[in-house]
C-alpha positions in Angstrom: 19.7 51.6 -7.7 22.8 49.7 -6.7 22.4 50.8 -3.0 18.6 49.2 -2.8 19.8 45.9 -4.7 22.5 45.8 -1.9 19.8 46.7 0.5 17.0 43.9 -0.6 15.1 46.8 -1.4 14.0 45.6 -4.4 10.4 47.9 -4.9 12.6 50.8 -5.0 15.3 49.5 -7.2 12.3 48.4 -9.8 10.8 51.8 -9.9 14.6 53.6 -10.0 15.2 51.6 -12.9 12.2 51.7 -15.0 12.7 55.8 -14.7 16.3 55.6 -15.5 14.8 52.9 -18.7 12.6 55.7 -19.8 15.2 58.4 -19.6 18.0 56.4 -21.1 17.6 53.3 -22.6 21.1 52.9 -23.7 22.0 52.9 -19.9 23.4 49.5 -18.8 21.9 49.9 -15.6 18.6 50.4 -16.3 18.0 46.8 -18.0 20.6 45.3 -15.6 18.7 46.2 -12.0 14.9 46.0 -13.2 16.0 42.6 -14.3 17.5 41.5 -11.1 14.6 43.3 -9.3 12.0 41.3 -11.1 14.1 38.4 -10.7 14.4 38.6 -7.0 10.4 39.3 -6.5 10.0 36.2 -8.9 9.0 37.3 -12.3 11.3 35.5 -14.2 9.5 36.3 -17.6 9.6 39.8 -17.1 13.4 39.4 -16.0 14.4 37.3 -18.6 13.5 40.5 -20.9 14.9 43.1 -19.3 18.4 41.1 -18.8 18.5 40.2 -22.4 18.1 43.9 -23.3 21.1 44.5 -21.4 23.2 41.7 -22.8 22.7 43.3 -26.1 24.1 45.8 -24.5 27.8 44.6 -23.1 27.3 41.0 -24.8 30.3 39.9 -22.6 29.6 40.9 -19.0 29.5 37.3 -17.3 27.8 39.1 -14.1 25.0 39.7 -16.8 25.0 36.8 -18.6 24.6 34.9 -15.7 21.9 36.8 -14.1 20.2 36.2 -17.8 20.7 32.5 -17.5 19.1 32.4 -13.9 16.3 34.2 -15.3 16.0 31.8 -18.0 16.3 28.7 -16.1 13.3 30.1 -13.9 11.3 30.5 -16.8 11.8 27.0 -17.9 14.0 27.9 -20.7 17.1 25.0 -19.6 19.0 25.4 -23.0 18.5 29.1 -23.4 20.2 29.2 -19.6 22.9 26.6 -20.6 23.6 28.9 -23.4 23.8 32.2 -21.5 26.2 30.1 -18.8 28.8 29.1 -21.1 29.1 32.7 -22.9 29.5 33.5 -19.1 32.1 31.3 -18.6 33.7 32.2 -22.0 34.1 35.9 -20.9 35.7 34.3 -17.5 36.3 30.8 -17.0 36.6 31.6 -12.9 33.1 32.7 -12.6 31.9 31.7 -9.6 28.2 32.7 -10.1 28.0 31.4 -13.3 29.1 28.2 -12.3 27.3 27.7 -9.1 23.9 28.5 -11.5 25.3 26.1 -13.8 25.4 23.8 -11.3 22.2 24.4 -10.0 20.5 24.2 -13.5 21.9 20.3 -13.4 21.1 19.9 -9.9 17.4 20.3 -10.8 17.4 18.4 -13.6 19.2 15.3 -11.8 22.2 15.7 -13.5 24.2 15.2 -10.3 27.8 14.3 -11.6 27.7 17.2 -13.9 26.2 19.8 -11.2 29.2 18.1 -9.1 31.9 19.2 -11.0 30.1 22.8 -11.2 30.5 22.9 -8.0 34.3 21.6 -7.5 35.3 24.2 -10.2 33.5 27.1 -8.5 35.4 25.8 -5.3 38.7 26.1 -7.3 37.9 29.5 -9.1 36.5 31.0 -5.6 39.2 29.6 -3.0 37.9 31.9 0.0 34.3 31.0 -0.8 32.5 28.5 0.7 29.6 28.5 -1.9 31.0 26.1 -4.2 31.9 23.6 -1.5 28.6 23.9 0.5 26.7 23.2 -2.9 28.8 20.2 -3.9 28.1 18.8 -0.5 23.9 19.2 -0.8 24.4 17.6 -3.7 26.3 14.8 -2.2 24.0 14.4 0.4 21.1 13.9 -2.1 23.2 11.7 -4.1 23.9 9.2 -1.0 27.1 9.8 -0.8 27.1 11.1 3.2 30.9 10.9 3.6 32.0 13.2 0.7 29.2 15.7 1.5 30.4 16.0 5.0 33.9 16.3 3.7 32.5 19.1 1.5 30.7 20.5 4.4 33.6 20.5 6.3 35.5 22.8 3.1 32.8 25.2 3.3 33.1 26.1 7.1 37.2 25.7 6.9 36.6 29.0 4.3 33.6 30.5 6.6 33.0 29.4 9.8 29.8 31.3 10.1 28.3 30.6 6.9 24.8 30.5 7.9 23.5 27.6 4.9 26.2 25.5 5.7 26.0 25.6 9.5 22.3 24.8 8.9 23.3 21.8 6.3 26.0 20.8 9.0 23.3 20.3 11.9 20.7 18.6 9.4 23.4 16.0 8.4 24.4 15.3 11.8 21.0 15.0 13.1 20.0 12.3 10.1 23.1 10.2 11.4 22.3 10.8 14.9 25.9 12.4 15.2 27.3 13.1 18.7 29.8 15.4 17.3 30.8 18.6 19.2 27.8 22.0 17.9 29.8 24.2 16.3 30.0 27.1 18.7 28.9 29.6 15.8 25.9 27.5 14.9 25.0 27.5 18.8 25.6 30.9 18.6 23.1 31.3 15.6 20.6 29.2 16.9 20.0 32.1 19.8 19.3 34.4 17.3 18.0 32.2 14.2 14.7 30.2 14.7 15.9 27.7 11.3 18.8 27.2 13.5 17.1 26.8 16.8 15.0 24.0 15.4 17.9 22.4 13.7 19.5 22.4 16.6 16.6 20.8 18.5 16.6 18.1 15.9 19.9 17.3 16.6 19.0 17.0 20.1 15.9 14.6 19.3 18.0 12.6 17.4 20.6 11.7 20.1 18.0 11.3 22.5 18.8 14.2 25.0 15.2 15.3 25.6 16.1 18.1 27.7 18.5 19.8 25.3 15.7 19.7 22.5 13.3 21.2 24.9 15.5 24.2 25.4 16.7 24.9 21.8 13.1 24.2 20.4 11.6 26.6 23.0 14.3 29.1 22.2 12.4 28.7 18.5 9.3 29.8 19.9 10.5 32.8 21.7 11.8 33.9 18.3 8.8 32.9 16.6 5.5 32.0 18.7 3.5 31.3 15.7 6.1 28.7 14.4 4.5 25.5 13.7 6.9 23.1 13.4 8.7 24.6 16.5 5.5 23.5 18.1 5.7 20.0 16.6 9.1 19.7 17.8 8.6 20.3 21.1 5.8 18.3 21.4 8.2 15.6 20.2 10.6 16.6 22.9 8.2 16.3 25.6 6.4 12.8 24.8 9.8 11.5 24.7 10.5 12.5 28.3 6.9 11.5 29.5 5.0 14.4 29.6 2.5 13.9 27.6 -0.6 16.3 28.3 1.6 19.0 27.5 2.7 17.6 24.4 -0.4 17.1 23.4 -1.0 21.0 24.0 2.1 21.6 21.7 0.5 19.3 18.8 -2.6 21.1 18.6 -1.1 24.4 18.9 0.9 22.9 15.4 -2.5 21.9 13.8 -4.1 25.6 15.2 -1.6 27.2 13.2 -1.0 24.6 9.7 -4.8 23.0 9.4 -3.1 21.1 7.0 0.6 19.9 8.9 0.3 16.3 8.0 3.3 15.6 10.2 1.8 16.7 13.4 -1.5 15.1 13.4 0.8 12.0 12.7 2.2 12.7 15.8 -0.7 13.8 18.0 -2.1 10.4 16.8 1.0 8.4 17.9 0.8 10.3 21.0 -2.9 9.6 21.6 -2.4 5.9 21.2 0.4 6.1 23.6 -2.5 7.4 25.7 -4.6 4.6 25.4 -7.0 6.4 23.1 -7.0 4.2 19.7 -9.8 5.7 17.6 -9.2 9.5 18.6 -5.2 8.2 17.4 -7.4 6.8 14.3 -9.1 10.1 14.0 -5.7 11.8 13.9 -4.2 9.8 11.4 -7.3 10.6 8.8 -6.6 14.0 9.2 -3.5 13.4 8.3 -3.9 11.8 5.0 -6.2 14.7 4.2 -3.8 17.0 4.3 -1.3 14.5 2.7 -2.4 11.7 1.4 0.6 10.1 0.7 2.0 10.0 3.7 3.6 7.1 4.6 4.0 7.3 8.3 0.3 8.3 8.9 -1.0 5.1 5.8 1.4 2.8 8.1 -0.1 3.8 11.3 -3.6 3.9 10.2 -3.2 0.4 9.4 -1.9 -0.4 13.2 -5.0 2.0 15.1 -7.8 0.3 12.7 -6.5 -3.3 14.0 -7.0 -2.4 17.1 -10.3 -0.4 17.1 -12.2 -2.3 13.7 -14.1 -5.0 14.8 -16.2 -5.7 12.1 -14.7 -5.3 8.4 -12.0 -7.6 7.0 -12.1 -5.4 3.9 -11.8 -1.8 5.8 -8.2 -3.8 7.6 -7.4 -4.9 3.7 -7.8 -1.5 1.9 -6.2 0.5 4.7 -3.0 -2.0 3.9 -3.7 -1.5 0.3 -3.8 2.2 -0.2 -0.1 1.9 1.7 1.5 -0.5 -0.7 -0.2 1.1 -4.0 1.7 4.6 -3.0 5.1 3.2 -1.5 5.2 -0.5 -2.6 3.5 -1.3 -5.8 5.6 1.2 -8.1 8.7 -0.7 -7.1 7.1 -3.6 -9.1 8.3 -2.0 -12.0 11.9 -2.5 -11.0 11.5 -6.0 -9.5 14.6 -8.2 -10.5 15.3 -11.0 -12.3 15.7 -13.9 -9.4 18.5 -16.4 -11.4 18.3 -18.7 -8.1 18.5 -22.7 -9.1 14.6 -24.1 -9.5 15.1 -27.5 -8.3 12.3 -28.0 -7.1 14.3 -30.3 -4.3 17.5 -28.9 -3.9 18.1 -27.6 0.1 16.8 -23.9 0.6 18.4 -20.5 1.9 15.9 -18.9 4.2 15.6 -15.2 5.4 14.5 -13.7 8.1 13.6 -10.5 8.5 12.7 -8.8 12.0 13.5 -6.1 14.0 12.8 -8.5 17.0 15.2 -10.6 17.0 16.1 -10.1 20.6 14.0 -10.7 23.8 10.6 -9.4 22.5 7.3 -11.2 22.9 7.5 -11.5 19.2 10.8 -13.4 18.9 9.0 -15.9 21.9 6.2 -16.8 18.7 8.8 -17.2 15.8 11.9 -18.3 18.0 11.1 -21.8 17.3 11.8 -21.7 13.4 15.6 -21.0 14.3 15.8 -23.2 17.5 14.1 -26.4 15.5 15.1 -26.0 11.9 16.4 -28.6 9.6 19.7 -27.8 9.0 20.0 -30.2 6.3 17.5 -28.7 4.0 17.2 -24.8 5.4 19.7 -22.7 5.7 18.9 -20.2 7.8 20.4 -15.9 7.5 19.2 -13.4 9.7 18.3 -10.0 9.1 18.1 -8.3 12.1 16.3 -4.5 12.1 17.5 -3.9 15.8 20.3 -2.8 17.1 19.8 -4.2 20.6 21.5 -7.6 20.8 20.9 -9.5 23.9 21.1 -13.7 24.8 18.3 -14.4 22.9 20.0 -13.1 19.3 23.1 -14.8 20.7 20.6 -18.0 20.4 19.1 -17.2 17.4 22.6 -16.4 15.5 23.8 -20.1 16.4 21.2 -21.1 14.1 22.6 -18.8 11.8 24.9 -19.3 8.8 25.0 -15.6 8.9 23.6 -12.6 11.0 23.2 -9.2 9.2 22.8 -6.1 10.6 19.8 -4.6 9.0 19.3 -1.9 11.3 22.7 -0.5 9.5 21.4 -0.8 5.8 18.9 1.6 4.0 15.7 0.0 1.9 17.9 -0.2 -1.5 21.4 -1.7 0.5 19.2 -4.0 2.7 17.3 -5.5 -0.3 20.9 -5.7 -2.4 22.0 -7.8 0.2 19.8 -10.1 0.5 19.2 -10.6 -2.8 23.6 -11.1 -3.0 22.7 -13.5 -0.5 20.9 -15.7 -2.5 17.8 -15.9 -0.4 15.3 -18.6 -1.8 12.1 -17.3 0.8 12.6 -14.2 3.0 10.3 -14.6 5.8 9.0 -11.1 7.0 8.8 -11.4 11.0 6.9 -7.9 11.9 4.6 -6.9 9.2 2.9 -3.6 10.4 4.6 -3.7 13.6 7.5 -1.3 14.8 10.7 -2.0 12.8 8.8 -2.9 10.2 11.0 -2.9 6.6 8.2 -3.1 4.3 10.4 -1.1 1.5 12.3 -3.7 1.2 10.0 -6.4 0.6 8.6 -4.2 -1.8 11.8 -4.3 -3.6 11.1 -8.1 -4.3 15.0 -9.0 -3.4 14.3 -12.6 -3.4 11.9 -14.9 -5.0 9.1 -16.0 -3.0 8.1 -14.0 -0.3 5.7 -14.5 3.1 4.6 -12.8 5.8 3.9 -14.5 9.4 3.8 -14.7 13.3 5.5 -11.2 14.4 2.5 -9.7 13.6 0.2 -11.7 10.7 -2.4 -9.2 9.7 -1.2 -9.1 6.0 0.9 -6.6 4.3 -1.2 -5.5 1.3 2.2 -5.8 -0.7 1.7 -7.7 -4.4 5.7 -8.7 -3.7 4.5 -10.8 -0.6 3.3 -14.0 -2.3 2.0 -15.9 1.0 0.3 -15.3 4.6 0.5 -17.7 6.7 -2.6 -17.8 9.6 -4.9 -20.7 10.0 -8.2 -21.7 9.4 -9.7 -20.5 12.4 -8.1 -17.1 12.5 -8.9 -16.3 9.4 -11.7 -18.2 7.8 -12.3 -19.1 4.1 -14.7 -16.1 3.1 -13.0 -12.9 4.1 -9.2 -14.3 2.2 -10.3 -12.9 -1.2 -9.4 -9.3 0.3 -5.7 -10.2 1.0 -2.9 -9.4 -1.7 -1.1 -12.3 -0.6 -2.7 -16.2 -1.3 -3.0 -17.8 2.5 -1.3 -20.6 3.7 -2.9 -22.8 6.9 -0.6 -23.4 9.6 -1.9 -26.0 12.4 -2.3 -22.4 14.5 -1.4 -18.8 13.5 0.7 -18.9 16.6 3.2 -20.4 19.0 4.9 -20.4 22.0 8.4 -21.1 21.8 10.8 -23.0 24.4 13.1 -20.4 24.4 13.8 -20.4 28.0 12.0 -22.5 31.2 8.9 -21.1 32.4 8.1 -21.7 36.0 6.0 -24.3 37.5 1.6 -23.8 37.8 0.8 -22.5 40.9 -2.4 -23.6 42.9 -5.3 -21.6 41.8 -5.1 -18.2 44.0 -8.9 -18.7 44.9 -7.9 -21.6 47.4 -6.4 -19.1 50.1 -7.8 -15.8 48.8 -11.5 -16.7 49.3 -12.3 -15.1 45.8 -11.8 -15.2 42.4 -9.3 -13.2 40.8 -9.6 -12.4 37.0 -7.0 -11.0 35.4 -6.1 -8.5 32.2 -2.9 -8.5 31.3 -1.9 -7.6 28.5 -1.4 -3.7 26.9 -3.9 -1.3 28.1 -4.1 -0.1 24.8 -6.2 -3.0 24.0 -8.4 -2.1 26.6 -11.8 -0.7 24.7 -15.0 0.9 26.7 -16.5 -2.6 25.8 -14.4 -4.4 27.4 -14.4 -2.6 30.7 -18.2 -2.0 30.3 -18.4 -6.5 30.0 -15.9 -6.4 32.6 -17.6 -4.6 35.3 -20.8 -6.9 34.3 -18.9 -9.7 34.9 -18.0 -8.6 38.4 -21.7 -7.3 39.5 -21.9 -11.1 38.9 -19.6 -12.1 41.1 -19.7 -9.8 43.5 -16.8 -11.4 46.0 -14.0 -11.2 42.9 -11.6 -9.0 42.0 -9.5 -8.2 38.7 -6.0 -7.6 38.6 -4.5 -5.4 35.8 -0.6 -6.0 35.0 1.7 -4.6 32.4 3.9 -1.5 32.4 1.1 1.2 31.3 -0.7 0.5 34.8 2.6 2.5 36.4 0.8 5.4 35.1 -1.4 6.7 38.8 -3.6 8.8 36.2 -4.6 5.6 34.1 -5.2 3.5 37.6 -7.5 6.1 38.4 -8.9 6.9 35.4 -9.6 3.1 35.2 -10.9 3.1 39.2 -13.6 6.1 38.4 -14.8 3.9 35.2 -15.3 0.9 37.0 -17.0 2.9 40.3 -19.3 4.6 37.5 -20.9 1.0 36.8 -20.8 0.6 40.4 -18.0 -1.7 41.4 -15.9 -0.7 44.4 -12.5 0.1 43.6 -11.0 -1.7 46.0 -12.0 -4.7 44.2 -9.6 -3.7 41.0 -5.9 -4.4 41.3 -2.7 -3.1 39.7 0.7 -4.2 38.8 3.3 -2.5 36.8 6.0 -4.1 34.5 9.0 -6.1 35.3 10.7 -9.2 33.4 9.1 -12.4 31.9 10.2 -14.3 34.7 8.2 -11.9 37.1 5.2 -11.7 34.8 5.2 -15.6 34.7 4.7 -15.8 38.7 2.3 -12.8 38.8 -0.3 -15.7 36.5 -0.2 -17.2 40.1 -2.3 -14.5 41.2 -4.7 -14.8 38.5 -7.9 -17.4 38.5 -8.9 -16.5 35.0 -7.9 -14.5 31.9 -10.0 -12.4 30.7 -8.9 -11.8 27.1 -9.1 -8.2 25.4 -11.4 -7.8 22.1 -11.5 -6.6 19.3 -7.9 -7.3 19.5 -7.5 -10.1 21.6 -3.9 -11.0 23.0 -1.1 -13.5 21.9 2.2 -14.2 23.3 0.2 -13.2 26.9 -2.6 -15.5 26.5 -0.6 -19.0 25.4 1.5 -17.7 28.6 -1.3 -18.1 31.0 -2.5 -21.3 29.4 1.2 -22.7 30.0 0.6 -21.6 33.4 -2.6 -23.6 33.8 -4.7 -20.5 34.0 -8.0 -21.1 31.8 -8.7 -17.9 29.7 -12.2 -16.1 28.4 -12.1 -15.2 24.8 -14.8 -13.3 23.0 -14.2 -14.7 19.1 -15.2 -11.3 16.8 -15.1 -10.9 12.4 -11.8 -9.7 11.8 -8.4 -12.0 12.4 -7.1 -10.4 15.0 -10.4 -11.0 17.3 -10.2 -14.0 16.7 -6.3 -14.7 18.1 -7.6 -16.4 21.2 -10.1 -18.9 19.2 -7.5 -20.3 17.1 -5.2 -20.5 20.4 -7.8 -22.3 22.3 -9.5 -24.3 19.4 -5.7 -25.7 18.8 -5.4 -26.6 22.8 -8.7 -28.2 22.5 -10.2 -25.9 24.9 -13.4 -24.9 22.2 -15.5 -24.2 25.7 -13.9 -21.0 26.5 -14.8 -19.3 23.7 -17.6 -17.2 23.4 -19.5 -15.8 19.7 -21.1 -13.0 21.9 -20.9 -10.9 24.5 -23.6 -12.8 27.2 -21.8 -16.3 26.4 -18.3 -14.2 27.2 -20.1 -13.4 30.7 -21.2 -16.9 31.1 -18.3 -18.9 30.0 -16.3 -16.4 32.6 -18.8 -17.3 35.2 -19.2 -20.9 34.9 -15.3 -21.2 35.4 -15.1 -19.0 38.2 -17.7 -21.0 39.8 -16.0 -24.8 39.8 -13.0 -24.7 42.3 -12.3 -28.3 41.2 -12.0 -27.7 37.8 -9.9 -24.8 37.7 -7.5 -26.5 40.3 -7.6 -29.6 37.9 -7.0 -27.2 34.6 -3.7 -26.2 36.7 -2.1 -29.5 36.1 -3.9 -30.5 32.5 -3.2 -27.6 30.5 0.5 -28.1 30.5 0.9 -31.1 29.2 -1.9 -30.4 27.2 -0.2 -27.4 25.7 3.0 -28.9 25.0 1.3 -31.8 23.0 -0.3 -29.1 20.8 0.8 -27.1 17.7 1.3 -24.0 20.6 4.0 -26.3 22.5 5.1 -28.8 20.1 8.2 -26.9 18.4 9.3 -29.6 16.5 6.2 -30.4 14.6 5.5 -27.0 14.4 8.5 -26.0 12.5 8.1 -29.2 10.4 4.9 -27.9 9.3 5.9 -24.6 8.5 8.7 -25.9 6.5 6.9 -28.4 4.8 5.0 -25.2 3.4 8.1 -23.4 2.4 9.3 -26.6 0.7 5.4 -26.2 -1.3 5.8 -22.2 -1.8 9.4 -23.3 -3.4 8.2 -25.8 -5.9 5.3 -23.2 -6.8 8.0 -21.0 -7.4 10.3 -23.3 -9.1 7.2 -24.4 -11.4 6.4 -21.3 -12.3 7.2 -19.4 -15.9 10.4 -16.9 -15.7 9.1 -13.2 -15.5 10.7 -12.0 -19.0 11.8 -8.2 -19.2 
């Protein structure tokens, strides 16, 4: 019997002991291994009986007792096992076992300072054994406290360098910090022979960004296992990180072949097939994620971001997609909202926050810049919260503005929304919304007393701790605002273009020397939907001389450019008549307008930052206005210019207005020296009165606030 329990052969030692039960029941042995044997094949019930038998038996043996306790603590029974631990440890104090099972007993039942000191004494009474240190450093880790687990960690492979557990914690710690610490050689050696370790090890990789180093340990995971699923996942995380992204793909759905129900990787094959300018098979993706798991917070967030690009009808679908986020990971926190003491006069100057992971050269910052550059420094003071940690000229701008510059990018949810509510923050503005960077957690946290959303990306958060949006009337009209959590504030436009640096100067329309009209689309391809293209190559059957030039980094890609070429010779436009260029700087970007005749904006997401660029420019743009806010961007840009013409309510007025311009020389060369001026008289130029009448409506939020009854409790 003892040989099979050493051997993991626990059928045989079961059926050894049961005859050796029948044949002598006062036998130690008997009780002792068909309780471990039913422990290990998890029956704790039957275990738990068998074990007691034998403690009746030698009432002091701690390896016993404890064995009973583990049993006991399986079955549910947590005093019954704190009882059989302590006779344990009455028999001998220095029992390790019976004080790692102790430990684990308060582990699970979150009494982490308790299991702690388990831990530290099984250290002490096993000083060869790294058992006691490896468990005191899990239990670190899931207390927060990184440093002392990795100290721990540290112990544990001091006493065994090879301990396989903690060589696995010790990659999983260092790939959560992105740690470019030296691989232990012996968990590089186990990771040739261990798939765990070989996708640990790959992790580690992904998380310092060394693509081809992940490739190779994560493939090493498949040769050890081919039907490994998250090996697959991996991988496929490794490769669309270096670019190659058909074959992720491949490694995605080879994860969802083999785990139906892998939440993570249909999260990922849907990031992936947005990358891939594919927004409603990405949407499809994300569904199927929330199937399996529908509390996932990655695949609720992103949802959110495919739906605004691809839902062109439904206010209300945008709304509840937002909603179902925040009533799994946001609303709960309402419960521990605190009490804000911050002085109520109504009067008294304000401490403003900002909160963006764009606070850097970003289109985004080029909307909100304007509320640092302008400010009244006599009434606001201004504290940045910055979720990046790229720092470039523009943050160096931005932090003048500054009282004070945090690094939020350093700070978890709970330490981010500490500080700022240390700081004293009077209205923390939220910059990104459902964009990358995003730090919804913390605004669910409530850390400051009135809270708004705006201009990084406005779509609403669905959050009850974000009191205002602010958009416009245009943008989003009266009707659909009873879906939003938050109460709507009017701006005099949901955007605007900030100073921020000097753009260059109109150039004559291209059509002059080229002999044609040249539309232009350029902003992300992303945005690109069959519609569009299908109204797009209408548009140029109709003008049969013109041509349309795509820019932006996504037309580098040769397989999109032709992809895009065999679409448009389908509808039966020469290729020869589309155009590409490929990224570069604003400054590039900003001369490449020259180029362009026309914008034709995208729909139903239209663009933002790109189109009050090529009004600046004196380039007159197309808009389609649609239901939902973010289709109609370009309305409330060109209604606020004073350029109502341009837009279109349908798709043969789009056509039209697009034709009509293209068809008066004079006015589009006389549009090239109006619209600047024009713009920069406008709430999309004017930063000054812009930022006055966005902090005229903090100064209204405040006294709301300050008006308001005290939340008691």
């Amino acid at each position: 019997m003892a040989q099979a329990a050493q051997r993991g052969a626990w059928d045989e030692a079961a059926q050894l002991s049961a005859v050796l039960r029948r044949s002598a029941p006062a036998r130690l042995e008997g009780w002792f291994y068909g309780g471990a044997a039913a422990l290990a094949q998890s029956r704790p019930g039957e275990a738990a009986a068998l074990l007691a038998r034998a403690v009746e038996l030698a009432p002091r043996n701690p390896d016993l007792l404890t064995h009973w306790g583990a049993a006991l603590s399986a079955c549910g029974d947590a005093p019954g096992a704190e009882a059989a631990f302590a006779r344990a440890l009455e028999a001998n104090s220095n029992h390790e076992a019976a004080l790692l099972n102790w430990g684990n007993l308060h582990r699970a039942q979150g009494r982490l300072e308790s299991a702690q000191a388990c831990y530290e004494r099984a250290a002490q009474a096993a000083p060869q054994s790294p058992l006691g240190p490896y468990n005191l450093s899990i239990t670190l880790r899931d207390a927060g406290c990184l440093a002392a687990a990795q100290e721990a960690l540290e112990r544990a492979l001091a006493r065994a360098p090879e301990h396989r557990q903690s060589l696995l914690a010790w990659g999983g710690m260092a790939a959560a910090r992105a740690s470019d610490e030296a691989l232990p050689p012996a968990l590089a050696e186990l990771a040739r022979r261990d798939v765990e370790a070989a996708l640990i090890v790959g992790n580690l990789h992904l998380a310092r960004s060394q693509w081809s180093a992940a490739e190779e340990a994560l493939r090493t995971a498949l040769e050890l296992d081919p039907k490994h699923p998250q090996a697959h996942n991996n991988l496929g995380n490794a490769l669309r990180q270096s670019g190659r992204l058909e074959a992720a793909r491949a490694c995605y759905a080879q994860a969802v072949t083999l785990e139906i129900g892998y939440a993570d990787a249909w999260n990922n094959l849907g990031l992936l097939l947005r990358e891939m300018n594919q927004p409603s098979q990405a949407l499809a993706c994300y569904e199927q994620a929330l199937k399996a798991d529908p509390q996932h917070a990655e695949a609720l967030l992103n949802r959110v971001f495919a739906l605004d690009l691809t839902e062109s009808e439904s206010v209300a679908r945008l709304q509840a997609a937002r909603r179902d986020w925040a009533a799994i990971h946001g609303d709960p926190w309402m419960a521990r909202w605190p009490h804000h003491a911050n002085d109520r006069n109504p009067e008294r100057p304000l401490r403003i926050g900002y909160l963006s992971a764009d606070l850097r050269r970003h289109s985004a910052a080029f909307v909100f810049a304007s509320l640092f550059l302008h400010h009244d420094p006599e009434q606001f003071t201004l504290i940045a919260y910055a979720g990046n940690a790229q720092r470039d000229e523009i943050s160096q701008r931005l932090a003048a503005c500054c009282a004070d510059w945090v690094e939020a990018w350093r700070l978890d949810d709970d330490a981010l929304a500490q500080r700022i509510q240390d700081d004293r923050i009077d209205i923390l503005v939220d910059l990104s919304g459902h964009s990358r960077g995003r730090r919804l957690g913390v605004l669910a946290r409530k850390p400051a007393p009135v809270q708004m959303s705006g201009w990084g990306y406005p779509g609403g958060t669905g959050l009850r701790a974000v009191d205002w949006l602010l958009a416009d009337p245009e943008w989003l009209p009266a009707a659909p605002r009873a879906h939003y959590a938050e109460r709507i504030a009017d701006l005099p436009c949901v955007l605007h273009l900030s100073d921020l640096e000097p753009m260059p100067d109109p150039a004559p329309p291209p059509c002059v020397l080229n002999g044609h009209i040249t539309f232009g689309a350029f902003h992300r391809a992303v945005k690109n939907t069959p519609e569009c293209y299908a109204l797009w190559a209408r548009l140029l059957r109709l003008a049969p001389t013109a041509h349309l030039l795509f820019k932006g980094p996504d037309w580098e890609s040769e397989p999109l450019r032709q992809q895009v070429s065999d679409l448009f010779a389908a509808q039966r436009i020469d290729p020869a008549r589309l155009d590409f260029l490929g990224g570069g700087d604003r400054q590039s970007h900003l001369r490449a307008l020259g180029r362009v005749d026309i914008l034709l904006d995208a729909f139903p997401q239209n663009g933002g930052v790109g189109v009050m660029e090529a009004l600046r420019m004196g380039v007159p743009v197309a808009a389609l206005r649609g239901a939902v806010p973010f289709s109609r961007t370009s309305a409330s840009l060109l209604r606020a210019l004073g350029r109502e013409a341009w837009i279109a309510d349908d798709a043969d007025a789009y056509v039209d207005i697009a034709r009509r311009l293209a068809s008066d020389i004079k006015l589009l060369a006389r549009e090239r020296h109006l619209l600047r001026p024009a713009f920069d008289a406008s709430p999309l130029g004017d930063g000054p009165a812009y930022v006055r009448a966005a902090q005229a409506h903090y100064r209204r939020a405040w006294r709301v606030w300050a008006h308001s009854r005290p939340l008691q409790g």
